[in-house]
N, C-alpha and C positions, 0 to 999 in steps of 0.2 A: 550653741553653734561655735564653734572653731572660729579665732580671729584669724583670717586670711594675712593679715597684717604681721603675723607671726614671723613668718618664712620670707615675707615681701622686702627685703632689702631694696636701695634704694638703686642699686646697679639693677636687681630684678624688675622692679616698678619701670624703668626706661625699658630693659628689654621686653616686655609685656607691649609698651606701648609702638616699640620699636615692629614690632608686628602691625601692626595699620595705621601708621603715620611716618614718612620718607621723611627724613632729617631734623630740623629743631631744636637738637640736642640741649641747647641752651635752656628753651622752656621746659623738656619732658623733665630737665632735673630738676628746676624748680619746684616742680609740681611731686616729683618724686622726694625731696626734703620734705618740704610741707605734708606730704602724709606720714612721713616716716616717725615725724616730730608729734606727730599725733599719738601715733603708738607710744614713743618715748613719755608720752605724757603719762600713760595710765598708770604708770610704776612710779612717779614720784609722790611724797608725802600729800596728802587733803591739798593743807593749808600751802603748798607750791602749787600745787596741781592747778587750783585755782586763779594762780596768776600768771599763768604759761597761756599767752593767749595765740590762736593762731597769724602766724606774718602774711597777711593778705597778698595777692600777684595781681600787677599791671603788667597786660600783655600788649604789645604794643605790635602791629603789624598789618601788612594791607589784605585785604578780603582772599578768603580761599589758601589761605596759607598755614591751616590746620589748629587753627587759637581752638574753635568750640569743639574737634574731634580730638584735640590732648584731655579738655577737663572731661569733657563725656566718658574716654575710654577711662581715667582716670579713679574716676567715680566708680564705674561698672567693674574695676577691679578689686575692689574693696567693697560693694556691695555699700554704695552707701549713695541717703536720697542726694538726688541732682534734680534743678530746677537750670535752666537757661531763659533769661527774659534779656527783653529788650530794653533799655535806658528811655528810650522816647517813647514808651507808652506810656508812661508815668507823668501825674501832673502834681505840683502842691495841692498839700490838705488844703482844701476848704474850694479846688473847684472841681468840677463834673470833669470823672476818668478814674483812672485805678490808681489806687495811692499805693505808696513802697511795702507798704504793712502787707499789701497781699499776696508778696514775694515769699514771704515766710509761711502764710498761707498756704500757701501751692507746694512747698517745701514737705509741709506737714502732712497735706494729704498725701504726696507722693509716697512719702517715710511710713504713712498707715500705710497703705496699699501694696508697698512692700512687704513689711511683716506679718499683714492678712495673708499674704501669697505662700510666702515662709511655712507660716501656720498650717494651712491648705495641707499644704505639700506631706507635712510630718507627720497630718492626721489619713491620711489620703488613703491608706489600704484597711486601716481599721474603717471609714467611712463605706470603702467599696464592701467589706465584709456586711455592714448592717444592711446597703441598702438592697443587697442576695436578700437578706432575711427580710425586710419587707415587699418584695416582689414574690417571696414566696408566704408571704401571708395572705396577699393578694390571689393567689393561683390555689392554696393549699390552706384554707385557714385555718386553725387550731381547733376543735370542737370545742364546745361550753363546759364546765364542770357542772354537775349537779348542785341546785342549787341547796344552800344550807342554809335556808329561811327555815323556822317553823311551821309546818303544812299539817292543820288538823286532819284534813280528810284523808290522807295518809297512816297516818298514828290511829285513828278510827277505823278505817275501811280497808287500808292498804293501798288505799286507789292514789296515781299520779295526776296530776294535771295534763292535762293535753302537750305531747311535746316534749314532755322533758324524763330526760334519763335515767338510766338506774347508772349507780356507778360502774357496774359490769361491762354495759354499752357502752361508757364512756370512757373506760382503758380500750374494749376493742377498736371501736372507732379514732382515740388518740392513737396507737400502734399500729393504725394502716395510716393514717395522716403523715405521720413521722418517717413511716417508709416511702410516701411518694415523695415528701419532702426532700426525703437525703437522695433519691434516682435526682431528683430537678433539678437540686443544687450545682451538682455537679455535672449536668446537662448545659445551664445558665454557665456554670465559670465557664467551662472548654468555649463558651458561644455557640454550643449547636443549637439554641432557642434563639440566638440570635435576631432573625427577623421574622418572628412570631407578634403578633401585636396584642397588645395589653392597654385595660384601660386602668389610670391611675390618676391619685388626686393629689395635684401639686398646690404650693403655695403661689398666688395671683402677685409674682413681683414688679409691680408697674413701675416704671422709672418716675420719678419725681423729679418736677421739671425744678429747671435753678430759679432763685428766687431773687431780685436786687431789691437789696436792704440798704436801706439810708442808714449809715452809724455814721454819730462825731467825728471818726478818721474820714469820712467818705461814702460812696458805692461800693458797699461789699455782693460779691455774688455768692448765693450760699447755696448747698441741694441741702434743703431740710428734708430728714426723712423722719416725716410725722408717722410714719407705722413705728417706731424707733420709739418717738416722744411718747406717744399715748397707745403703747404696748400694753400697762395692764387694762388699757380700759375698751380698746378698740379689736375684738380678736382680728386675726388674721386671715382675712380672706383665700379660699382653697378652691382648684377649680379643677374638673374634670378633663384629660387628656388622652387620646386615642396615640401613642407611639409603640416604635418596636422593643422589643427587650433589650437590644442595645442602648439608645435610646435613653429606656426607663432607667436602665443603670446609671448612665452618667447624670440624670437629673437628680434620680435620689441620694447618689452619693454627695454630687454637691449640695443637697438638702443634708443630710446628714453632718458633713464638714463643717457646715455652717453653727451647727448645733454642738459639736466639739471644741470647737475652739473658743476659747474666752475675749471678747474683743475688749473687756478693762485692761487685762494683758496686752493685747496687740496696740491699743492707745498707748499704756505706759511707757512699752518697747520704743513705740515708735519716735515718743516725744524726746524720751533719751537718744536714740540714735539720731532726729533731726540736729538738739540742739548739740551733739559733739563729734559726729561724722558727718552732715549735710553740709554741702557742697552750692553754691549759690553762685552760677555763672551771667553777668552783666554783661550784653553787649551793644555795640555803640556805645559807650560811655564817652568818647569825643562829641557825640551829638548835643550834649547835656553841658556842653561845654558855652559858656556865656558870651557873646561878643563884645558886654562891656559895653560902657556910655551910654548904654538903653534908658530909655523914661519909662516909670511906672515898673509892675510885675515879672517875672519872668518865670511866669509857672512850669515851664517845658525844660526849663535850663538849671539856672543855680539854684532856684528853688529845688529842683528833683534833687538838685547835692545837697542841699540841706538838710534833705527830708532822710536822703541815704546815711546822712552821720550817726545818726543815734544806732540806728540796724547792724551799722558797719562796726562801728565800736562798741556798739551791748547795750542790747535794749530787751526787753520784756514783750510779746505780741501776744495780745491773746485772737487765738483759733477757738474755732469749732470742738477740737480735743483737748482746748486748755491752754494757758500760758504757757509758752514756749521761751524760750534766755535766746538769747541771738551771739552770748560770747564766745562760745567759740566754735561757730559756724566757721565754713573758709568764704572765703570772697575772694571770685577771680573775676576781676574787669580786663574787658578788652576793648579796644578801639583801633582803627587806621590811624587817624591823627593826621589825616591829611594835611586838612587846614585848620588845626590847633596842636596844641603840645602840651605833654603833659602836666608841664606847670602853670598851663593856665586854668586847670580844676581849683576850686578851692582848696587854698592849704591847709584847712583841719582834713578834709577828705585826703589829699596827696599825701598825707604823713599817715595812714589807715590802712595805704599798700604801699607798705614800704622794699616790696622784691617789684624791680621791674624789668622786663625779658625785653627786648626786640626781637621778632621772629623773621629770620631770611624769606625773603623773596622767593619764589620757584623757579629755577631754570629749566633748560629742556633735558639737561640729563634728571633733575627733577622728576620730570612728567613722564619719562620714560620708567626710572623704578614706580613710581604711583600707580603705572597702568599693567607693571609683571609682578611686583615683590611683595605686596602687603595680601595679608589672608583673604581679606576681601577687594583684591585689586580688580579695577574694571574689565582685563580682560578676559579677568576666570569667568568675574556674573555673566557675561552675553554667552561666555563661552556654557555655562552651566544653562542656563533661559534657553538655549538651543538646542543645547544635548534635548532636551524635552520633548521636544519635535521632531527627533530624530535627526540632527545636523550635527555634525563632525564641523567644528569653528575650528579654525588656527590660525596662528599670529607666528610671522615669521622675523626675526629681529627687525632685518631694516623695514617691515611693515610697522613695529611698532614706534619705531626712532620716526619715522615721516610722522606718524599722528602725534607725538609729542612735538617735532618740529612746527606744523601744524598749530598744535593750542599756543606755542609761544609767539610763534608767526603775529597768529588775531589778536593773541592778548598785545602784543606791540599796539598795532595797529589801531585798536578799538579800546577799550574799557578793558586793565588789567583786573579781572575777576578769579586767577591765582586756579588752582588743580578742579575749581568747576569748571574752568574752560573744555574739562575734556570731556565731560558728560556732552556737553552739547556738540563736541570733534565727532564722537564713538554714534551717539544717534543719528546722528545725519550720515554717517557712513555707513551703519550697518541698518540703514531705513529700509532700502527695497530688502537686503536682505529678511529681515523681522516678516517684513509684511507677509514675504513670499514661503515662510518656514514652511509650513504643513504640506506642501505641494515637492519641497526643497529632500524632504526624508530621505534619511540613507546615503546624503551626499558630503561629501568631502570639500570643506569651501576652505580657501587660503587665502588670508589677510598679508600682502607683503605690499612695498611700498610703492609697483605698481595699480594695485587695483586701487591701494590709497590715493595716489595722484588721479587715476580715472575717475574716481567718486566724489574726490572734493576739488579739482584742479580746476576747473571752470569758476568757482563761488571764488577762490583765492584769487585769479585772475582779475576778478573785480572787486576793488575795493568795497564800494556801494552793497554788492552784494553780499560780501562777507560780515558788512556792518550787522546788516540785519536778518543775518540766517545764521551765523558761527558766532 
């Protein structure tokens, strides 16, 4: 596969993200070195290579102001595993909750899942070519060869057994098989068999529930898949299914897929891609922050920084797929910091992310590009969710500058919650709309900034109200 990373310079890397996240600039470049430097790594010598580690990013900014949509899109431009957890779920080894180890974890299954996907995809039309061929073994089956045991009564008499063939029968009957074969095949690809039904014998893949395992680190939750463990000794259970030939297609193929692709490979890949392209985004990590002068424990707080050092600076986890390095994962922490700052983390942890961003606050000209400029800006989705029902939506400038007036309005007001203020502006505005679409078809509805004061000018009106509805 083609490194994406090739062509991604670090002015492209912001412009990519510059497509669904309004401003920042300060963090997209951050984030866009930090990959860039990744790249930069794979060209130098072994013995450098290995001590090029990556410069972790404190993001530092209040809720809704795009910290978890820079590392996500980030991630998903370079095709590499992302995990997003939260700081306070996390407790010190040795009490009841999830320990930091299963960060990496979750890392790794994502990083398989990936490259199982990958895999899929590459085997995907050789897959759909077999499972033609076995839907037409099913409809058309191949006659038996004659058999080539030694049969006295044969050799004595000339006589056959009941049943079975002379070879002559059995080119005629192979060469009419072969011909309805080849008319089906090509019945099947176009879909004109389409929704014909077929019965076929699938594999019985029951899910396996997760299992909590007490290990030394902790509660690990695992999905053991014992048809996996005890493959050679347990066959696999097959069960009888009535679908259409559509249908049977896509089941057999993805049975087939399955059988194509190597998953010691897809583990390999995966583990290498976790431990030097996986992306581990922290947030709340001011929660985690200690208030100090405590008595006793503090399993939710500097413990969790304790526990995070060794992960943050290179430590070894072993998974389900195997030990996994943690050196040069990336680590991006984020926090408000409301009521803490950054140097009240522990100083081995604060010296681990040595790049740290403050990300701007959103204004109302803010809210107004959020809601027309980014590919997937709020006002395209309603407007796409609508076209469906046949509704012609439009937003006309000063309808969209009032709804961005609007979310800055309440965010003042109430609990700055930053560009999700607008999700909850946009639903409550376009609510009777929504409800009423399917009756609505065929019409032409305009969003300007009077229908916006009709819709929401009452709930603004009252403070009380807008508390707890905007």
């Amino acid at each position: 596969m083609t490194d994406p990373m090739a062509y991604l310079t670090p002015q492209k890397i912001v412009e990519e993200l510059d497509k669904y996240i309004v401003g920042q600039y300060k963090a997209k470049k951050a984030v866009a070195i930090a990959l860039r430097n990744r790249y930069r790594r794979k060209f130098l010598p072994p013995h450098l290579r290995e001590e090029v580690i990556p410069k972790n990013i404190l993001m530092i900014g209040p809720t809704g102001v795009g910290k978890t949509e820079i590392a996500r899109r980030m991630a998903r431009i370079v095709s590499a595993p992302f995990v997003k957890v939260e700081a306070t779920k996390f407790t010190e080894v040795g009490y009841v909750g999830r320990d930091v180890d299963s960060i990496i974890r979750d890392l790794m299954n994502v990083a398989v899942q990936m490259v199982r996907q990958e895999k899929l995809e590459e085997v995907r039309e050789k897959a759909r070519v077999l499972a033609i061929e076995r839907l037409l073994d099913i409809l058309y089956p191949l006659p038996q060869r004659p058999s080539q045991v030694f049969n006295p009564l044969q050799v004595l008499f000339g006589r056959r057994e009941e049943g079975e063939m002379s070879e002559e029968e059995f080119n005629y009957r192979l060469s009419a098989v072969q011909r309805q074969r080849a008319e089906a095949r090509g019945k099947i690809e176009s879909g004109e068999l389409d929704n014909e039904i077929i019965e076929i014998e699938v594999e019985d893949s029951r899910v396996i529930p997760a299992v909590e395992v007490f290990t030394p680190a902790g509660v690990e939750e695992m999905g053991l898949d014992f048809q996996e463990i005890f493959g050679n000794i347990l066959p696999k259970q097959k069960k009888r299914r009535k679908v259409t030939i559509k249908e049977a297609k896509d089941i057999l193929a993805a049975e087939e897929a399955e059988k194509l692709i190597d998953m010691d490979e897809v583990r390999r890949e995966a583990r290498e891609r976790a431990e030097n392209l996986g992306v581990v985004f922290i947030d709340e990590i001011d929660k985690v922050v200690g208030k100090g002068g405590g008595v006793g424990p503090d399993v939710s707080r500097e413990g969790v920084q304790r526990d995070l050092l060794p992960i943050v600076e290179g430590s070894t986890v072993q998974t389900k797929y195997g030990p996994v390095k943690t050196d040069h994962i990336l680590f991006i922490a984020a926090g408000a910091f409301h009521n803490a700052r950054p140097s009240d983390l522990i100083p081995e942890l604060q010296g681990r992310f040595p790049i740290r961003v403050e990300l701007d606050p959103l204004t109302e000209e803010d809210f107004r590009r959020i809601l027309t400029e980014p590919e997937n800006a709020l006002c395209k989705q309603y407007q796409a969710l609508l076209a469906t029902e046949g509704v012609d939506l439009q937003f006309t400038e000063d309808g969209v500058r009032e709804i961005a007036r609007i979310a800055r309005l309440v965010n003042e007001r109430t609990e700055d919650i930053g560009a999700r203020r607008l999700h909850t502006v946009m639903e409550k505005l376009l609510e009777d709309i929504s409800f009423q679409a399917p009756s609505l078809a065929g019409q032409k509805i305009i969003i300007d900034a009077n229908f916006v004061q009709r819709q929401l000018g009452e709930i603004l009106e009252s403070e009380d109200l807008s508390r707890f509805i905007l």
